[in-house]
N, CA and C atoms of all chains as a GROMACS GRO file, in nm:
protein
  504
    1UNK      N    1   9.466  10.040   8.499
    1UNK     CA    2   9.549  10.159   8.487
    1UNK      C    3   9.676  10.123   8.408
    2UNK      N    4   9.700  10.226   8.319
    2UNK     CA    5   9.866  10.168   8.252
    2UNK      C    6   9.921  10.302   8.255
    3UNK      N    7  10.065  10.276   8.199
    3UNK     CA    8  10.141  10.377   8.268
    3UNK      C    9  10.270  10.376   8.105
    4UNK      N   10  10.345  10.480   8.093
    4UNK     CA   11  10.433  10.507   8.024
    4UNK      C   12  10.569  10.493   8.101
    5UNK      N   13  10.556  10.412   8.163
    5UNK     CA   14  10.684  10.421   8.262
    5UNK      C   15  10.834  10.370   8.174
    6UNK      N   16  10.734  10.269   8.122
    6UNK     CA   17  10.891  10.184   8.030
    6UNK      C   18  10.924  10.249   7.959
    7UNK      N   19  10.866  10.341   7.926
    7UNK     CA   20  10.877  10.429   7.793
    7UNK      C   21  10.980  10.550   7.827
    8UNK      N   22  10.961  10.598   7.914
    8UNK     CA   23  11.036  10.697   8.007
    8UNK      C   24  11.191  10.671   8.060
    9UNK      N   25  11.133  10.513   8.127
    9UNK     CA   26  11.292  10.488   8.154
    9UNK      C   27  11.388  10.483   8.072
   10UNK      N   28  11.315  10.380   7.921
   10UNK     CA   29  11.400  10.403   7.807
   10UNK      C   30  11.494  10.493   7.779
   11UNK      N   31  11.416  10.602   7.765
   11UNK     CA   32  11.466  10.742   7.697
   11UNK      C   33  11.601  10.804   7.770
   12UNK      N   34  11.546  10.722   7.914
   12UNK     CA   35  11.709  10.784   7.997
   12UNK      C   36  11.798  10.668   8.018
   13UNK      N   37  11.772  10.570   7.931
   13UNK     CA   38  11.881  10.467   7.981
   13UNK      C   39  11.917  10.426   8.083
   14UNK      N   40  11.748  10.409   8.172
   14UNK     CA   41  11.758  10.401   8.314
   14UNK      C   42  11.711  10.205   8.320
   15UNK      N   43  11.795  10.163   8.442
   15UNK     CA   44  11.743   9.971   8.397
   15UNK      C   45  11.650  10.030   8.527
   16UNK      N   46  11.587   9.906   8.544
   16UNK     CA   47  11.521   9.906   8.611
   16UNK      C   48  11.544   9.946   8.771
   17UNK      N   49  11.674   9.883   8.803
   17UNK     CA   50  11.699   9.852   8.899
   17UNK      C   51  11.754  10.063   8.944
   18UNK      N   52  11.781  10.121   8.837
   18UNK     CA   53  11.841  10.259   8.868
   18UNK      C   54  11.729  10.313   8.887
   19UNK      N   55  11.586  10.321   8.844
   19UNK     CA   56  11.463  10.360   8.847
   19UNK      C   57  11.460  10.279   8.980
   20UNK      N   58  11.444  10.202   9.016
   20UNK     CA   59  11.415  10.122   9.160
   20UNK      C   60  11.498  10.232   9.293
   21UNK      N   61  11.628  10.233   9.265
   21UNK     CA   62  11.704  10.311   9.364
   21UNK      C   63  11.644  10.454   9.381
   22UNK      N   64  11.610  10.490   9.277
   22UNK     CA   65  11.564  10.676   9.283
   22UNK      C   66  11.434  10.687   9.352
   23UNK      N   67  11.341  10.557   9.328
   23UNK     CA   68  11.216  10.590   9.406
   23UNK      C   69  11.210  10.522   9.510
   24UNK      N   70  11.325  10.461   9.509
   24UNK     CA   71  11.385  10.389   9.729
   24UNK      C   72  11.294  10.278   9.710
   25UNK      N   73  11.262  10.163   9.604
   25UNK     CA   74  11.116  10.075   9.590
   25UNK      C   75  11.210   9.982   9.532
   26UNK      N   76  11.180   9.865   9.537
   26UNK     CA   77  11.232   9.737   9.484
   26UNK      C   78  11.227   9.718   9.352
   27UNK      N   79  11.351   9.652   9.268
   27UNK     CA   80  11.316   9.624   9.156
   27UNK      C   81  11.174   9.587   9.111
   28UNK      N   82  11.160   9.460   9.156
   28UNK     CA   83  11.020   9.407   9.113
   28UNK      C   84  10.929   9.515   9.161
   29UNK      N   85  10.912   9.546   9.214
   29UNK     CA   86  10.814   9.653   9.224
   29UNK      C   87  10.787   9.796   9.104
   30UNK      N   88  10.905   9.793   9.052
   30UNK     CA   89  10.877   9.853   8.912
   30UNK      C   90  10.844   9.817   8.839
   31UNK      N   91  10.890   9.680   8.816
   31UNK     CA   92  10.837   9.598   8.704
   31UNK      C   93  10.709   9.576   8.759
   32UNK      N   94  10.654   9.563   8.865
   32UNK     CA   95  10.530   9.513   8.874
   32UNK      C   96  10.409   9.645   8.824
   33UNK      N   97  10.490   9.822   8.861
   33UNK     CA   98  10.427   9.907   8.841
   33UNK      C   99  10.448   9.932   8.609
   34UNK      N  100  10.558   9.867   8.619
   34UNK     CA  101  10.566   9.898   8.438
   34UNK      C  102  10.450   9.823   8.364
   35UNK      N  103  10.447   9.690   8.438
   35UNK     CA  104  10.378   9.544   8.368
   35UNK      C  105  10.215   9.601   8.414
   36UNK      N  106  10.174   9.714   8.485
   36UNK     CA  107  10.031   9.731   8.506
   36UNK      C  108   9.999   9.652   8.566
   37UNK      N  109  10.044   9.532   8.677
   37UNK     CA  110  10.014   9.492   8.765
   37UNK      C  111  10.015   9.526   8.869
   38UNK      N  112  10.051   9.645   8.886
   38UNK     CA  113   9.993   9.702   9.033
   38UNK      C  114  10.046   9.866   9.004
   39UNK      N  115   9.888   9.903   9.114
   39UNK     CA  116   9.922  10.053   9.023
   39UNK      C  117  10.000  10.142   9.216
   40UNK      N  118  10.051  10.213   9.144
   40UNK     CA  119  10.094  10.312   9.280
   40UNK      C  120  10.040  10.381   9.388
   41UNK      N  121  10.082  10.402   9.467
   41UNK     CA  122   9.991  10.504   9.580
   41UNK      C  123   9.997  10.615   9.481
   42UNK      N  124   9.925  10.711   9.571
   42UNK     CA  125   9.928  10.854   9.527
   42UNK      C  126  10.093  10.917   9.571
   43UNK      N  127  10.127  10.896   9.688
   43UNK     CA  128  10.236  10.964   9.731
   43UNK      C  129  10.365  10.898   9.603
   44UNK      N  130  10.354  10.750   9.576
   44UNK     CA  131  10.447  10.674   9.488
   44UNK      C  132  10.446  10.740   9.324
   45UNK      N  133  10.322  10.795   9.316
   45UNK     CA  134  10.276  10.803   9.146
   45UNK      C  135  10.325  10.946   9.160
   46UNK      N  136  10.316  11.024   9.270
   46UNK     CA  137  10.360  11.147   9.250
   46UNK      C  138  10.497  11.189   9.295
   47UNK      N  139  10.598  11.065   9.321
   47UNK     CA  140  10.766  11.088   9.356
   47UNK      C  141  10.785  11.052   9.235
   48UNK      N  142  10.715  10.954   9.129
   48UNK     CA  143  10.761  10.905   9.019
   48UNK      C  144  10.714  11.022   8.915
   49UNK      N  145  10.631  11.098   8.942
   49UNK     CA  146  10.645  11.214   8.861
   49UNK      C  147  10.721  11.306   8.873
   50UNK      N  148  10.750  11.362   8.981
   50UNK     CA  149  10.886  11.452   9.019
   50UNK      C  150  11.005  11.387   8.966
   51UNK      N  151  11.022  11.268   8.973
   51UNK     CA  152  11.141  11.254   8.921
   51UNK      C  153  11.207  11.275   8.769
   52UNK      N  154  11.047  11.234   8.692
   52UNK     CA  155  11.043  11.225   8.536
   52UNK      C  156  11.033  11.398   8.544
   53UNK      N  157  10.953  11.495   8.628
   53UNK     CA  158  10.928  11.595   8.605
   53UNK      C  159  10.820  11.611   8.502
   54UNK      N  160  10.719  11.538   8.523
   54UNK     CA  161  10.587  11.535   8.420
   54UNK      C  162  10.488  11.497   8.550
   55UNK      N  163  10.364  11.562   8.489
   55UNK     CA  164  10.262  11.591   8.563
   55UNK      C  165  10.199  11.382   8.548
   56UNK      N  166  10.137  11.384   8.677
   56UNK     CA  167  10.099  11.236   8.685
   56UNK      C  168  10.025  11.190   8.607
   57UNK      N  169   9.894  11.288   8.531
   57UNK     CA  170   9.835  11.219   8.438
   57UNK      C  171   9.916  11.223   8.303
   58UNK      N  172  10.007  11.252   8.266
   58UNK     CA  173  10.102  11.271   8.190
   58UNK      C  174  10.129  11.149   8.181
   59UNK      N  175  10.155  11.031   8.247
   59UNK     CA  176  10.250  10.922   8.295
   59UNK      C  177  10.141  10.809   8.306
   60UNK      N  178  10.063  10.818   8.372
   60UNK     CA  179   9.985  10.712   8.416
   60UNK      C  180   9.830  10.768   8.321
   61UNK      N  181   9.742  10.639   8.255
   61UNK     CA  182   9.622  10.656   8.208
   61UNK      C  183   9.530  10.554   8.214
   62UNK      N  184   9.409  10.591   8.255
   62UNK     CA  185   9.312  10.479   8.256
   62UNK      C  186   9.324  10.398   8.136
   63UNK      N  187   9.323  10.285   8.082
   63UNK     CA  188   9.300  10.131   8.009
   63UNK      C  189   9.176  10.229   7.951
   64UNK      N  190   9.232  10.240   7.820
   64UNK     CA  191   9.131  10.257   7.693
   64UNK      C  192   9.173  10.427   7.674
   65UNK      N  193   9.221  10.508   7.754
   65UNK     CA  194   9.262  10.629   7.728
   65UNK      C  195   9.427  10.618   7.717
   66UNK      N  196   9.478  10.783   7.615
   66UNK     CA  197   9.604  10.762   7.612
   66UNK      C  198   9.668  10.858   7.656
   67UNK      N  199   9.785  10.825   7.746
   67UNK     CA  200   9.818  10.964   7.823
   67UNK      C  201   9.828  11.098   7.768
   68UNK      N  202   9.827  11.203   7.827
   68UNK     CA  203   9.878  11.302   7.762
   68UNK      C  204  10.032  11.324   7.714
   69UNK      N  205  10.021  11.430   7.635
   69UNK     CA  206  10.137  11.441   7.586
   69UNK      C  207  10.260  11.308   7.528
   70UNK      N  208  10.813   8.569  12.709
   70UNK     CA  209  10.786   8.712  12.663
   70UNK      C  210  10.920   8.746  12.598
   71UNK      N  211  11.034   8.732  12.616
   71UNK     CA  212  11.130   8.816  12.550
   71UNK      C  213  11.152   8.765  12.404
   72UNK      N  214  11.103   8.607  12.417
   72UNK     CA  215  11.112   8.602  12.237
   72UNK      C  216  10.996   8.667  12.186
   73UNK      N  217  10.884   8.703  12.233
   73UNK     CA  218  10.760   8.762  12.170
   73UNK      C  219  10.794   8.872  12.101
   74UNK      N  220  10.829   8.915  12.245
   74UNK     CA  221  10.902   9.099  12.270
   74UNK      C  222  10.990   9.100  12.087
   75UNK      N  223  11.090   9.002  12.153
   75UNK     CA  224  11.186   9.019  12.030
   75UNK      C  225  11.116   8.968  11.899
   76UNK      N  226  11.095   8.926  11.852
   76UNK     CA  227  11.038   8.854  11.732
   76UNK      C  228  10.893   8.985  11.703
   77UNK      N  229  10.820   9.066  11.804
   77UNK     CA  230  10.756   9.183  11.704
   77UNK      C  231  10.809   9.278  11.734
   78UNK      N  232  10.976   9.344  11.786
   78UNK     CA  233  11.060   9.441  11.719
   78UNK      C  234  11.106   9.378  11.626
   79UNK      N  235  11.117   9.290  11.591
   79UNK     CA  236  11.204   9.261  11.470
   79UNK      C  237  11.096   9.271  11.327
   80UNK      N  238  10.981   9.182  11.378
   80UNK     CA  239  10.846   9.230  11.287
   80UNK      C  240  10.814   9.345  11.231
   81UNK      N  241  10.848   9.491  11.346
   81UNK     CA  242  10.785   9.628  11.326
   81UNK      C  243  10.916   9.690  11.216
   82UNK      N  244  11.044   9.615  11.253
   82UNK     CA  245  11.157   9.662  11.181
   82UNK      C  246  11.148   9.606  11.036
   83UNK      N  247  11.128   9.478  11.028
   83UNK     CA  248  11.096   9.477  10.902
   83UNK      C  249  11.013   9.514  10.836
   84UNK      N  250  10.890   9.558  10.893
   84UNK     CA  251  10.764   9.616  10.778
   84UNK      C  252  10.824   9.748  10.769
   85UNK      N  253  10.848   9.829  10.818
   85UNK     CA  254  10.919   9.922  10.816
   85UNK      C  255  11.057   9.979  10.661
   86UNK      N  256  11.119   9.821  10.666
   86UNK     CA  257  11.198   9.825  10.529
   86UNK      C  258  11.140   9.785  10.397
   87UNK      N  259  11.004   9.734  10.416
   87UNK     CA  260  10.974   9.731  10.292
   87UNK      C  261  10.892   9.833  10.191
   88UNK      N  262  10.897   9.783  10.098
   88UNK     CA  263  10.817   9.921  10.012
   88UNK      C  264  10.661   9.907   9.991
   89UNK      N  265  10.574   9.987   9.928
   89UNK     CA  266  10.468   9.982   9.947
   89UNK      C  267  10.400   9.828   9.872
   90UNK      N  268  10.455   9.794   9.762
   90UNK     CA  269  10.417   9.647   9.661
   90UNK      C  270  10.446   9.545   9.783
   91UNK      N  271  10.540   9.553   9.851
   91UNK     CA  272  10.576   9.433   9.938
   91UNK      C  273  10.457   9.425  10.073
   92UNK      N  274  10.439   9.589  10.116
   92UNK     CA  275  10.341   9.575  10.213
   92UNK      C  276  10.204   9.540  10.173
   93UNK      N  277  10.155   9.558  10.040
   93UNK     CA  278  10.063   9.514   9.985
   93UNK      C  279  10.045   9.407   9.976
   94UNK      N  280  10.143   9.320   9.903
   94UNK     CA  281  10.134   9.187   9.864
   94UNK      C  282  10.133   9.113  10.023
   95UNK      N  283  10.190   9.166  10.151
   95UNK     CA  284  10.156   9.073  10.302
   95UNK      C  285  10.027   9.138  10.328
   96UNK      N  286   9.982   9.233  10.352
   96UNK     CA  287   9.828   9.225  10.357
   96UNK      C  288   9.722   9.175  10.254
   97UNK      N  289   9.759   9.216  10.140
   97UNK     CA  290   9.655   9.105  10.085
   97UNK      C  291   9.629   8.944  10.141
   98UNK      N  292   9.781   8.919  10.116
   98UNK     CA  293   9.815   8.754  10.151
   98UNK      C  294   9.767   8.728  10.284
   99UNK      N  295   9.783   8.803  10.388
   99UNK     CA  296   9.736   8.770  10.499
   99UNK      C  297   9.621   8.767  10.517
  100UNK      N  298   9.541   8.823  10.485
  100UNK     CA  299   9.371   8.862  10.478
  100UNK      C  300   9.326   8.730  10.419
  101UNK      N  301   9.362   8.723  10.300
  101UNK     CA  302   9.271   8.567  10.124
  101UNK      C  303   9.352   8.492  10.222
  102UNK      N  304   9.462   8.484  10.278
  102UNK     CA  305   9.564   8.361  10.276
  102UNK      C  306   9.516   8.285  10.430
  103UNK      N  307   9.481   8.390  10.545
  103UNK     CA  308   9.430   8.313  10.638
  103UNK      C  309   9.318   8.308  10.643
  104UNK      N  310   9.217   8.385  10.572
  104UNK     CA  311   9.074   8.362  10.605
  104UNK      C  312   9.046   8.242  10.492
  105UNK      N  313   9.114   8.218  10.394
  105UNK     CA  314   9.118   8.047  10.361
  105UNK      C  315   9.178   7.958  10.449
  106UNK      N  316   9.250   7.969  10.535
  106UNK     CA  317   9.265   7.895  10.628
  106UNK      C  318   9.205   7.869  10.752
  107UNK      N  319   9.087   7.981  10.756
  107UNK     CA  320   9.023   8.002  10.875
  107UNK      C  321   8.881   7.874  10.830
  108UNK      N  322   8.906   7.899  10.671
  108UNK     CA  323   8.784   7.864  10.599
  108UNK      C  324   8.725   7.698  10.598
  109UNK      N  325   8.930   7.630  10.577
  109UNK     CA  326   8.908   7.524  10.536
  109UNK      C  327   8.890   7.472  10.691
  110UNK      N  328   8.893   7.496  10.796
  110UNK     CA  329   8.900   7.458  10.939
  110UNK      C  330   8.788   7.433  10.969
  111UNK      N  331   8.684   7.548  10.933
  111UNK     CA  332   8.541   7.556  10.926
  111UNK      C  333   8.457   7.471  10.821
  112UNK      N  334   8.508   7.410  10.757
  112UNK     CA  335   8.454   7.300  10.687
  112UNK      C  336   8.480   7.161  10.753
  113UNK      N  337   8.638   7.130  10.765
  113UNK     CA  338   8.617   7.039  10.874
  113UNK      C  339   8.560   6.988  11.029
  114UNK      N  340   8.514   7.145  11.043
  114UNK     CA  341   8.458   7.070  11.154
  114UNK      C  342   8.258   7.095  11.162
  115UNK      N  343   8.260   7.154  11.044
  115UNK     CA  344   8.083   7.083  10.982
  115UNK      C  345   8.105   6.956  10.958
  116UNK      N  346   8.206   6.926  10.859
  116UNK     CA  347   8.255   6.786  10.829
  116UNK      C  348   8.207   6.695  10.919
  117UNK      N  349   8.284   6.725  11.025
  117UNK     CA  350   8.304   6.637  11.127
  117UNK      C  351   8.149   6.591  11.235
  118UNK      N  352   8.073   6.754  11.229
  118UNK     CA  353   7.970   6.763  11.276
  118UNK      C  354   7.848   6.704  11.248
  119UNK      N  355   7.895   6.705  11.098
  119UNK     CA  356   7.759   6.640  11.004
  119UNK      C  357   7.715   6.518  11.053
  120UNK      N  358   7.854   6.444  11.132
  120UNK     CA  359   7.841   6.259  11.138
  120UNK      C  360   7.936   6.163  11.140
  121UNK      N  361   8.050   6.250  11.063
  121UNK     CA  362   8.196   6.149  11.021
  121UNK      C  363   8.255   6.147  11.141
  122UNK      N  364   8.260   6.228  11.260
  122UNK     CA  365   8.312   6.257  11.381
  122UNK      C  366   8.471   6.163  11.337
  123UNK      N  367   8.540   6.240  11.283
  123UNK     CA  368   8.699   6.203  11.262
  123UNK      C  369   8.764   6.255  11.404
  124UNK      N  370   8.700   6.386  11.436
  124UNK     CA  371   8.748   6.441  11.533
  124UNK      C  372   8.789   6.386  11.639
  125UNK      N  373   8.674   6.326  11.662
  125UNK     CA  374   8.667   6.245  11.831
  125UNK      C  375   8.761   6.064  11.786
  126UNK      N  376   8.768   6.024  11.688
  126UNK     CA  377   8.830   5.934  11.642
  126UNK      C  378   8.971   5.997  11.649
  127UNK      N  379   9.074   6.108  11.617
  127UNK     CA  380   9.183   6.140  11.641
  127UNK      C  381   9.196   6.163  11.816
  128UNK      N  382   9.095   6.206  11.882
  128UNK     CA  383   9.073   6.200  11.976
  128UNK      C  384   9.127   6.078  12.066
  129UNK      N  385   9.038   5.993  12.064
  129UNK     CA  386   9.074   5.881  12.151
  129UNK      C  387   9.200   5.810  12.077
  130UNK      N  388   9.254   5.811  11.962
  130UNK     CA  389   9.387   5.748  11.929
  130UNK      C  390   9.468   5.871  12.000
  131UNK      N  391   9.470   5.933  12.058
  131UNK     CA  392   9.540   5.995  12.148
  131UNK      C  393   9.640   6.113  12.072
  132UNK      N  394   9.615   6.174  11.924
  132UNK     CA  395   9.641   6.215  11.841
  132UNK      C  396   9.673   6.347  11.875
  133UNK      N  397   9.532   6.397  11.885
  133UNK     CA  398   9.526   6.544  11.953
  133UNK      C  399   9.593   6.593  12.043
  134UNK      N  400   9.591   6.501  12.151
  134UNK     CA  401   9.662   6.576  12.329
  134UNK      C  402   9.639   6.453  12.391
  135UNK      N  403   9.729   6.452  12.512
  135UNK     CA  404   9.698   6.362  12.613
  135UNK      C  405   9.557   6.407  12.710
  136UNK      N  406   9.522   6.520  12.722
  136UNK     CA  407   9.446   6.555  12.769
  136UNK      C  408   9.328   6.681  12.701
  137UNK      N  409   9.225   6.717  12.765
  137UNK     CA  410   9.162   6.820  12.671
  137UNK      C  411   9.249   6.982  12.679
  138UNK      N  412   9.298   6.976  12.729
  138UNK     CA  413   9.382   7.140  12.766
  138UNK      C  414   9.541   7.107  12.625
  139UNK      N  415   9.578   7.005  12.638
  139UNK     CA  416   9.684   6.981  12.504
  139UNK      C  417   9.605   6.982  12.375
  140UNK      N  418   9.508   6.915  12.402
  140UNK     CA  419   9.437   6.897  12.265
  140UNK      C  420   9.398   7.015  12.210
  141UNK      N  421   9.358   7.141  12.286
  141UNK     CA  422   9.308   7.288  12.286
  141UNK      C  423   9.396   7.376  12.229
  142UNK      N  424   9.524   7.326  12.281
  142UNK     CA  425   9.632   7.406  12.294
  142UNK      C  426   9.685   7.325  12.115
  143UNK      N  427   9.646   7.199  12.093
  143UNK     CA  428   9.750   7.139  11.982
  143UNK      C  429   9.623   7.221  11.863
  144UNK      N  430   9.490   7.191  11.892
  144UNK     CA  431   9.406   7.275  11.769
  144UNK      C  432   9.452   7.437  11.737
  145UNK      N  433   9.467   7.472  11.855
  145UNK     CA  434   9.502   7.663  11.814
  145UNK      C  435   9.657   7.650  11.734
  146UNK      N  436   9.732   7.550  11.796
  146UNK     CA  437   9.860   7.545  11.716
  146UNK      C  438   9.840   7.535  11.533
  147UNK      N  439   9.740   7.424  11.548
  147UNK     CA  440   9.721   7.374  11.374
  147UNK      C  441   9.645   7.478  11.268
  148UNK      N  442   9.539   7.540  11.409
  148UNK     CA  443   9.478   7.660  11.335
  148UNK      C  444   9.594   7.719  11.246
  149UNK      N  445   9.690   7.759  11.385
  149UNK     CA  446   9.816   7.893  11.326
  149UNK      C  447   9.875   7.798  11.185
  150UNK      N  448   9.876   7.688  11.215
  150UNK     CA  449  10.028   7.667  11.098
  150UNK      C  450   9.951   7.648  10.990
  151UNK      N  451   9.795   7.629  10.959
  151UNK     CA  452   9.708   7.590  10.839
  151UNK      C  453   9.704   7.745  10.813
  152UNK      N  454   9.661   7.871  10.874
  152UNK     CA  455   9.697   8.006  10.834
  152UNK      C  456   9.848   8.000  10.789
  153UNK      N  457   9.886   8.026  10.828
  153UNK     CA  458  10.026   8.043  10.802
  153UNK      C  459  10.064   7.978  10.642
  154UNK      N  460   9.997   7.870  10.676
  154UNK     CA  461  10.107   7.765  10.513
  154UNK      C  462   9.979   7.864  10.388
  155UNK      N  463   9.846   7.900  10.403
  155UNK     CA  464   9.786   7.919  10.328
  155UNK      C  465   9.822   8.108  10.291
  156UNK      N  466   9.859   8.159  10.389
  156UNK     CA  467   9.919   8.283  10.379
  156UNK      C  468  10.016   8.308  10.285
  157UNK      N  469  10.111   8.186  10.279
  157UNK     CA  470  10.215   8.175  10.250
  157UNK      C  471  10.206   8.125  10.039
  158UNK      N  472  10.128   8.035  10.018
  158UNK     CA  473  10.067   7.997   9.932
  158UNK      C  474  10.032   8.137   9.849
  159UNK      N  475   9.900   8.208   9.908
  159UNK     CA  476   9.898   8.305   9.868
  159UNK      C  477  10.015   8.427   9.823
  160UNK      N  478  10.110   8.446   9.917
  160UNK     CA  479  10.210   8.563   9.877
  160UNK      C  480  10.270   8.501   9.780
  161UNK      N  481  10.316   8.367   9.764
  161UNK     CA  482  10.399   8.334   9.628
  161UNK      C  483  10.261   8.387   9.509
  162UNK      N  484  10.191   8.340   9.508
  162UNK     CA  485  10.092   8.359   9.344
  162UNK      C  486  10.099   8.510   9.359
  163UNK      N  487  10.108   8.571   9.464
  163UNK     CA  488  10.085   8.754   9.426
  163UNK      C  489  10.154   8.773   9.404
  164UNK      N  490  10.299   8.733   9.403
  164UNK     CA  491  10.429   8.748   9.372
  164UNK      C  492  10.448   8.680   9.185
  165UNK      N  493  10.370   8.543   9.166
  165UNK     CA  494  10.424   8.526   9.067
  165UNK      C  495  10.333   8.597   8.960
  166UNK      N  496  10.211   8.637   8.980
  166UNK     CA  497  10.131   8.723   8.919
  166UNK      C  498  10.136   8.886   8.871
  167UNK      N  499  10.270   8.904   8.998
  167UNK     CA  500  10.326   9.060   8.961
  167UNK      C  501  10.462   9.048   8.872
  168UNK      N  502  10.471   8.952   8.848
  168UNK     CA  503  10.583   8.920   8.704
  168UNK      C  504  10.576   8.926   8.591
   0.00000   0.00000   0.00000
């Protein structure tokens, strides 16, 4: 599974660690969800979409597909 | 009992603060990390069964226990701490693998 996450945070000039506080989850744990080493719950993939305000497959895509939008 | 007591409120409080990657990475680790430790125990004592009898040689050097109830009591101890160190083994590589 990979994800547009880094890509997202970018855009808001969010470090990691400010993306970490908003979804109440540990730094490394973002990085571990940015680096595609570990993918999210459902309840996690879908606070991290509310927050971006983009639909989850929007954000996250199966390895070999490319997200939407 | 009251250090038990105390030591799994303090257990339930900490799983409690962690996030879902952290609760992941102790169940994984605990699962690969002691059932390799359950594993390598179970080899030593085919090991031992096969013929090499090391066992009964730590045995009578008085290694194990002074008696068979210490010796019982010192194996379930070694069980725990060979889980434990291999548990432990494990959460670092899931840790350095999520880097």
């Amino acid at each position: 599974m990979e994800n547009r996450l880094r890509v997202l945070r970018a855009e808001r000039r969010w470090s990691q660690a400010d993306l970490a506080r908003q979804l109440e989850i540990s730094r490394q744990s973002v990085n571990a969800i940015e680096t595609g080493k570990y993918d999210p719950s459902l309840p996690l993939a879908f606070k991290i979409a509310r927050l971006f305000a983009m639909k989850i497959e929007d954000i996250f895509y199966d390895s070999g597909q490319e997200a939407n939008g | 009992p009251a250090f038990l007591v105390t030591v799994g409120a303090a257990s339930i409080y900490y799983w409690r603060t962690l996030d879902e990657t952290a609760r992941e990475a102790h169940k994984f680790s605990w699962y690969w990390g002691s059932t390799l430790g359950i594993a390598i125990v179970i080899v030593l004592v085919l090991l031992d069964r096969s013929g090499l009898n090391f066992i009964q040689s730590l045995a009578d050097a008085g290694t194990l226990g002074e008696n068979p109830s210490e010796a019982f009591i010192n194996g379930a101890y070694a069980i725990f701490l060979l889980q434990t160190v291999t548990y432990t083994g494990v959460w670092g590589i899931w840790w350095l693998r999520m880097r």
